[in-house]
LUMZA-468215 format. One record per residue (C-alpha): chain; residue in one letter; x, y, z. Coordinates in steps of 0.02 Angstrom, whole numbers, padded with zeros to 5 digits. Last residue first. Example, Ala and Ser with C-alpha at 12.3 -4.5 7.8 and 13.67 -1.06 7.14 Angstrom:
REC   mol   type       c1       c2       c3
REC     A      S    00684   -00053    00357
REC     A      A    00615   -00225    00390
//
This chain:
REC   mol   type       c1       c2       c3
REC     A      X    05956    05299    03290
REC     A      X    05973    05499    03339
REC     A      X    05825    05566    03419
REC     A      X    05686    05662    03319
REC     A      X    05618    05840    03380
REC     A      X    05447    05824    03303
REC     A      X    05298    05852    03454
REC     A      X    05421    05947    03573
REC     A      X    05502    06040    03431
REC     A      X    05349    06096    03364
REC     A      X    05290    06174    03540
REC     A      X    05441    06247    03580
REC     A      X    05466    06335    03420
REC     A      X    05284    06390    03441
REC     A      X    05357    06472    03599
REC     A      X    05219    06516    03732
REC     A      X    05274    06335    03801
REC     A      X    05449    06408    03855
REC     A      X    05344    06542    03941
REC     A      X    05241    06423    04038
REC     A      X    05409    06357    04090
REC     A      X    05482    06504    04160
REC     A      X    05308    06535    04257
REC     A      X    05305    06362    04322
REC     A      X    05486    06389    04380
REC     A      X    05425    06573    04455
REC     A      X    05285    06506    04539
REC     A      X    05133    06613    04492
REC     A      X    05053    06688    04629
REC     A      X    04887    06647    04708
REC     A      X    04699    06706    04679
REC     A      X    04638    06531    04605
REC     A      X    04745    06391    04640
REC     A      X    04866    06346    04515
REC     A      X    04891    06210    04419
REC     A      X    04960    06150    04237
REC     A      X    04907    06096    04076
REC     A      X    05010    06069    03902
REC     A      X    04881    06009    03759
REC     A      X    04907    05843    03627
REC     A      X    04777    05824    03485
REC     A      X    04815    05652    03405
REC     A      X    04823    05586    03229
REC     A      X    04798    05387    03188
REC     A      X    04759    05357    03014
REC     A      X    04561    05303    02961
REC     A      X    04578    05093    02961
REC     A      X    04638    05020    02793
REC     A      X    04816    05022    02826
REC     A      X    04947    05069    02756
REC     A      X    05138    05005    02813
REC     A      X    05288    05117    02831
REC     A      X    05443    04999    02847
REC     A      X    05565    05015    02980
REC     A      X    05739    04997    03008
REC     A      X    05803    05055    02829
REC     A      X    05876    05209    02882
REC     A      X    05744    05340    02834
REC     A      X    05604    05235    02925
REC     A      X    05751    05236    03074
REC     A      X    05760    05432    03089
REC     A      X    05573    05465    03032
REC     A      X    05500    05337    03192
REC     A      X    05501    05459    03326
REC     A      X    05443    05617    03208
REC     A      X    05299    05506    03160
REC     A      X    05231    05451    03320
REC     A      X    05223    05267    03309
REC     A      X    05053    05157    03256
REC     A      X    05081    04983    03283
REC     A      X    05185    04804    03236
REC     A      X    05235    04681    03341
REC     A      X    05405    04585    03402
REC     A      X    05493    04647    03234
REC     A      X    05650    04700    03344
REC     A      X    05627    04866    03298
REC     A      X    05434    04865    03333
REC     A      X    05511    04831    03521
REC     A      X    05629    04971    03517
REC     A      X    05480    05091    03476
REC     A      X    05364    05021    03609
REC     A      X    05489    05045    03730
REC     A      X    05535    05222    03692
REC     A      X    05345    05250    03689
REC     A      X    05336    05171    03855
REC     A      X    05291    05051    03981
REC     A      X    05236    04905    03855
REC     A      X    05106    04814    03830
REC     A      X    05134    04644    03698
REC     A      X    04965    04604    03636
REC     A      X    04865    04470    03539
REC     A      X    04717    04542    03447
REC     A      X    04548    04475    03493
REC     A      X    04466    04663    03487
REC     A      X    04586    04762    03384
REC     A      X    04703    04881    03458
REC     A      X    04734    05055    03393
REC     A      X    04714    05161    03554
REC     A      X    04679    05100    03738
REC     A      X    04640    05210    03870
REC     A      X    04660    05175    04065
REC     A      X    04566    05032    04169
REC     A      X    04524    05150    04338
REC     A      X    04650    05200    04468
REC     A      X    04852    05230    04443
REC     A      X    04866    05291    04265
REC     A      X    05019    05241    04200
REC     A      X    04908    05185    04019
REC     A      X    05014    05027    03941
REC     A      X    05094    05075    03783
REC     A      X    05057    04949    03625
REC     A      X    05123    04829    03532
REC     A      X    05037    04726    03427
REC     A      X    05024    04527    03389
REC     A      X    04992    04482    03225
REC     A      X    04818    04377    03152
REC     A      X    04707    04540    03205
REC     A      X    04807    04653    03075
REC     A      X    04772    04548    02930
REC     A      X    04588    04564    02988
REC     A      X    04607    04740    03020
REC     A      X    04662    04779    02834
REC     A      X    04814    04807    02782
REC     A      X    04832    04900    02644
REC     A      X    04911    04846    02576
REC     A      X    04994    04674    02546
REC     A      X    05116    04598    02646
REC     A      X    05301    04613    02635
REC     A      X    05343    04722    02782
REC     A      X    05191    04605    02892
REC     A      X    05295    04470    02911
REC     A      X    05427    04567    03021
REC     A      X    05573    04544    02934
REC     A      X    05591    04745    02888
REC     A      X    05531    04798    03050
REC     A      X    05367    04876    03065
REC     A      X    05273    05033    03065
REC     A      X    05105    05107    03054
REC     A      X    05110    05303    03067
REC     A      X    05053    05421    03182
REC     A      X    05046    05625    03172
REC     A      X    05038    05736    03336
REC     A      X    04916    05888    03327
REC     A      X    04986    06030    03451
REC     A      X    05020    06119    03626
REC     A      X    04838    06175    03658
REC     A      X    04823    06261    03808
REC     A      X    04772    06215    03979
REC     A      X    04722    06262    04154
REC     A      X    04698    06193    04306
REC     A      X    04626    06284    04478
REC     A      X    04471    06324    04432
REC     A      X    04399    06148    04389
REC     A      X    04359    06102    04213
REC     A      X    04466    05954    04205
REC     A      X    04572    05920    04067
REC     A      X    04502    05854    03895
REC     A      X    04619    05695    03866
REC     A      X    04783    05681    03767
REC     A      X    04884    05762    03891
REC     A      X    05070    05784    03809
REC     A      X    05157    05902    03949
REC     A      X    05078    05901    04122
REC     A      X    05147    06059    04248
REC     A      X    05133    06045    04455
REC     A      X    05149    05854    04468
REC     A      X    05100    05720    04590
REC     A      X    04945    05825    04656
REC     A      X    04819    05714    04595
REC     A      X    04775    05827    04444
REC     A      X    04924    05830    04402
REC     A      X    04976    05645    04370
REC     A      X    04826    05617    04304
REC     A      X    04848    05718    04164
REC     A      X    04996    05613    04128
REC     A      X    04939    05437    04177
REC     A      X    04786    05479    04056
REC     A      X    04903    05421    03913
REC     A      X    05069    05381    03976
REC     A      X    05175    05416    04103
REC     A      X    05352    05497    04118
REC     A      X    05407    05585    04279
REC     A      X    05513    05710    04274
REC     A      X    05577    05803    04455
REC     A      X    05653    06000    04445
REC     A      X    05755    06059    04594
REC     A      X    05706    06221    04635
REC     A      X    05852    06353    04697
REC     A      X    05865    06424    04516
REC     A      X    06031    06453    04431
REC     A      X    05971    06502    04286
REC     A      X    06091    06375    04170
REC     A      X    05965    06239    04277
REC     A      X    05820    06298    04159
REC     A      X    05920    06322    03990
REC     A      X    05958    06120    04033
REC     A      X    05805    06066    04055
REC     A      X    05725    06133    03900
REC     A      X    05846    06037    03820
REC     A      X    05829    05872    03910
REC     A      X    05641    05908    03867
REC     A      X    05676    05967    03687
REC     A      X    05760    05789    03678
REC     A      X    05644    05678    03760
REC     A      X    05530    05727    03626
REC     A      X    05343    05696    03697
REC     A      X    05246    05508    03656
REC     A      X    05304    05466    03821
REC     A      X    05183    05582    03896
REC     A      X    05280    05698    04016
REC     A      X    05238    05752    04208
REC     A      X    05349    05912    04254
REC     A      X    05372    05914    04438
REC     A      X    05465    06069    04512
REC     A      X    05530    06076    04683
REC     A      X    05558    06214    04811
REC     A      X    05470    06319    04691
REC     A      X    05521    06496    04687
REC     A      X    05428    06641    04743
REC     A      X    05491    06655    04897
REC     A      X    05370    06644    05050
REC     A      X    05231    06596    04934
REC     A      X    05361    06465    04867
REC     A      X    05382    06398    05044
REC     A      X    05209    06374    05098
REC     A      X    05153    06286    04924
REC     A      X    05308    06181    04935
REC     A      X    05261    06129    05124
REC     A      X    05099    06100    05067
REC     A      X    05147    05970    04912
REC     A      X    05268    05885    05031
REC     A      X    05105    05853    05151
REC     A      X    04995    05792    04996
REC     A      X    05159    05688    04960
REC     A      X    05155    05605    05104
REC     A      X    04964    05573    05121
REC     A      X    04979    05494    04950
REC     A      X    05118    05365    05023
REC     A      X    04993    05344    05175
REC     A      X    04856    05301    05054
REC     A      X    04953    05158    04972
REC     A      X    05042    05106    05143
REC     A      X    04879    05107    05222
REC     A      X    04787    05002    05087
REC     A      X    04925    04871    05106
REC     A      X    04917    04862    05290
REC     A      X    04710    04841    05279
REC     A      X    04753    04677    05157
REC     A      X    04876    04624    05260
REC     A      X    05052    04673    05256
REC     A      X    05198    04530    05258
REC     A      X    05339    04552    05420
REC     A      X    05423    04366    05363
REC     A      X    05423    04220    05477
REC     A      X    05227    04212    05426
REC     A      X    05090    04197    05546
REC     A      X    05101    04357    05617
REC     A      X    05020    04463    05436
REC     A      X    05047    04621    05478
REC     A      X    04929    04761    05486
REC     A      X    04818    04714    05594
REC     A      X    04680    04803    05632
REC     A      X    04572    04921    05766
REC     A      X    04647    05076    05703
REC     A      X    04738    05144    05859
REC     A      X    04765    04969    05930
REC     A      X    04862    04941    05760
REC     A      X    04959    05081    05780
REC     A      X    04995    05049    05955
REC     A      X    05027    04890    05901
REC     A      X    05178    04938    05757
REC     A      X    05246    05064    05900
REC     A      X    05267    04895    06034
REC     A      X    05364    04822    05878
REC     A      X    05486    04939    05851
REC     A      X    05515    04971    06015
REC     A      X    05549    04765    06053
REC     A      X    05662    04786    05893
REC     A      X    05773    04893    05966
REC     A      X    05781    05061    05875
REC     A      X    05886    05139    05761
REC     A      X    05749    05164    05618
REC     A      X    05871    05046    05504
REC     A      X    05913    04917    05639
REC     A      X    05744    04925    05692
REC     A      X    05685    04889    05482
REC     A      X    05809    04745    05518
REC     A      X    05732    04676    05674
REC     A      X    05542    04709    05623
REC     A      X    05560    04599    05445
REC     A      X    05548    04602    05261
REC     A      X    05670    04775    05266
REC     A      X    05536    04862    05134
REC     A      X    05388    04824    05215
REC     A      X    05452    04853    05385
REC     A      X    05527    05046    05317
REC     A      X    05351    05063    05230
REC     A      X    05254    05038    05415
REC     A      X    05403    05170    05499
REC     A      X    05376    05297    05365
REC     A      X    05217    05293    05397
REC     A      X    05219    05298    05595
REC     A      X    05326    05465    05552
REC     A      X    05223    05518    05434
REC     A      X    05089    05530    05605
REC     A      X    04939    05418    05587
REC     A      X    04937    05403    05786
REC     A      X    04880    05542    05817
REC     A      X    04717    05548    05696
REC     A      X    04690    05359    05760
REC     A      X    04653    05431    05936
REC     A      X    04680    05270    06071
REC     A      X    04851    05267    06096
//
């Protein structure tokens, strides 16, 4: 097999992830239902195909190569360009999604999400709704590489191209927090950066998948504990292992209980402009999810409640 466009099938994909997952060529057989002499004679071909090798024959263990590595990461994409066409095809055909992925900031109400969830499935829709949480540019970048069909929380200017739009879903208010024994609850305010700088913050790692990501409220020199989340980041200040900014409506509930002190700082306060975007191709039909949720949005009840709706401590 000479023709590297037939032989990247998702089938020879699937088969390349399967031997990466299993650690070996007998057991990802034994998965694939092949003997392993099949398995392997398929794994050439595709290497033939692209003039590499993709596993690493020196090891007992199937390990990718460099070149297997980048094929697994671009053949994953290639998937789920492919799943994104066969949605597209099937909701012109009947106006439903097939599947619905909703890409949230963690900084967004879980709550109003689970709730908003909830009134959706009480339709009775045939489209299965997906969430993913990510995190700073993560979330618009979720949609704009196809990974997501609506972004909730985008704190970055969307792109300009025709097929995604935006509105503004609100202003989202910070505050500096930290436990009560955290040594920063009894110090002086407010708190400058250099009193900052000497204790170790906690801040939300970016989920976007190429490029460095944002950063917001660290100091140059300051040590750092990253987290995935804002529910992570929250739980940590609770356990005084840093101090940084929380979303105010997040942090209310336990500043009311005792579990968190307010702190002031000298630096300007934290306040962020969040927006909602979604996509559609010029010239084609609204889903009907996206269009149910797009209504949702419309709601300024939605909107506050999505930026303030507190959890229970």
């Amino acid at each position: 097999m000479s023709n590297f466009r037939d032989a990247l099938t998702p089938g020879a994909l699937a088969m390349i992830a399967m031997v990466h997952r299993t650690g070996s060529m007998a057991a990802a057989a034994r998965e694939l239902g092949l003997v392993p002499s099949a398995l392997t004679y398929r794994v050439r071909q595709l290497e033939d195909a692209l003039d590499v090798l993709l596993f690493d024959r020196s090891s007992r263990q199937a390990r990718l190569t460099e070149a297997g590595k980048e094929l697994l990461r671009e053949g994953n994409r290639l998937l789920d360009e492919l799943d994104a066409v066969a949605n597209r095809v099937k909701r012109v055909a009947t106006g439903w999604e097939p599947q619905f992925t909703v890409a949230v900031d963690s900084v967004i109400s879980r709550t109003t999400v689970m709730e908003l969830c909830e009134a959706f499935f009480a339709l009775g829709p045939p489209t299965r709704i997906k969430i993913r949480e990510e995190a700073l540019s993560g979330t618009l970048e979720a949609l704009t590489s196809g990974q997501a069909d609506l972004a909730i929380g985008v704190v970055i200017e969307p792109t300009s191209q025709s097929s995604f739009h935006s509105k503004p879903l609100g202003a989202l208010d910070f505050v500096y927090a930290v436990a009560p024994h955290h040594p920063l609850a009894s110090a002086p305010e407010p708190l400058t950066d250099t009193v900052l700088r000497a204790h170790r913050a906690v801040a939300v790692a970016d989920s976007v998948q190429r490029g460095g990501g944002l950063t917001l409220g660290l100091l140059g020199g300051q040590d750092v504990f990253t987290v995935p989340g804002m529910p992570a980041k929250l739980e940590a200040q609770l356990r005084g292992l840093g101090g940084g900014f929380l979303p105010t409506y997040l942090a209310r509930p336990y500043i009311e209980s005792g579990q968190l002190v307010v702190k002031q700082v000298q630096r300007a306060s934290r306040a962020s402009r969040t927006s909602y975007a979604w996509r559609q191709e010029p010239g084609t039909r609204t889903g009907r999810a996206l269009q149910w949720w797009l209504e949702q949005l419309e709601k300024p009840a939605t909107r506050q409640a999505l930026l303030e709706r507190p959890q229970a401590p």
